[in-house]
N, C-alpha and C positions, 0 to 999 in steps of 0.2 A: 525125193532126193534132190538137194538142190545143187548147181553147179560148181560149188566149193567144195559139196561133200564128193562129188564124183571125181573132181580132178584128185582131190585128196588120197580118194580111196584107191584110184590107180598110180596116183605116186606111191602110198606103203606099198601095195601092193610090185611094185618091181622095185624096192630096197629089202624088200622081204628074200625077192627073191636071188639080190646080188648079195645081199649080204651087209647093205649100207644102213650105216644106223642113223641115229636120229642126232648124233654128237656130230659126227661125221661132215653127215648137210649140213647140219645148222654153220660150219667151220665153214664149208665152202660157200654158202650164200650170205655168210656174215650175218648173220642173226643168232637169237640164242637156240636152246635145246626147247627151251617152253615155249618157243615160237611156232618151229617145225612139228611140234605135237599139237598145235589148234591147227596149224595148215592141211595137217594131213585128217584130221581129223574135222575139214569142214568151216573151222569157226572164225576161221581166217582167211583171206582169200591169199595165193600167189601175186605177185607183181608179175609184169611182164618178164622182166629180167630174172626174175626168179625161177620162172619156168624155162627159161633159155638155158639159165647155170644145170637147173634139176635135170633137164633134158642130156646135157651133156654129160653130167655126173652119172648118170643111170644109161647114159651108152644108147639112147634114143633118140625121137621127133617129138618136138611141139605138137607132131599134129597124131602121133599116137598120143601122147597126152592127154590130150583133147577126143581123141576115136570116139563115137558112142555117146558124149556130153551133149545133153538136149538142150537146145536152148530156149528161154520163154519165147513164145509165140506172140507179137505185140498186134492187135487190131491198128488198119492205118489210124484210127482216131486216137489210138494211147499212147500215152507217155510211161518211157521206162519211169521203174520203182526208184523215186529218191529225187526224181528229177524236177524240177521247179521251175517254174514263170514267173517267180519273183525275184529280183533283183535286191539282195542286200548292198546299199552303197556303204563307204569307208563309214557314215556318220550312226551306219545300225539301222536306218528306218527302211523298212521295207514299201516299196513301190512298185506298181506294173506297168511295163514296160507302152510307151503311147507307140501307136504305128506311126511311122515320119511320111511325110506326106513333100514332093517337089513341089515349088515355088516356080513359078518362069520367074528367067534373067529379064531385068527390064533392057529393052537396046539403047 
């Protein structure tokens, strides 16, 4: 399960149990109904602010929300998924970044 579908599954899970629909939220976070139905459902992730509205709407904490959500375990040498060392500049061409090196001031 990965961490979309867990926060998801405990947002339905307490609109199920207030009673809040899927029309409802989508009104109060300003998104549509086909939105709220990938979020809960995983295939979308929450925003920040989205979980803040959610939390409030459903009479909760961000950090029950969150209760129980495992997070991936990264080895000091990994980088998160997605994450990149290349630098796209404005022009498109991709380059890796040089380490900058100090110069002494001449006196």
């Amino acid at each position: 399960m990965t961490i979309n579908q867990a926060i998801g599954e405990k947002v339905h899970t307490l609109m199920w149990r207030q009673g809040v629909t899927q029309e409802r939220m989508a009104v109060e976070l300003g998104v549509t109904q086909a939105a709220i139905s990938k979020k809960v459902r995983g295939k979308r992730p929450f925003s920040v602010e989205e979980l803040l509205r959610t939390a409030v709407l459903l009479r909760t904490s961000i950090s029950e929300l969150l209760a129980g959500v495992k997070l991936p375990h990264l080895d000091s040498n990994q980088e998160p998924i997605g994450h990149s060392r290349l630098i796209t500049p404005i022009g498109g061409r991709h380059r890796i970044p040089r380490k900058r090196t100090l110069r002494p001031v001449a006196a």
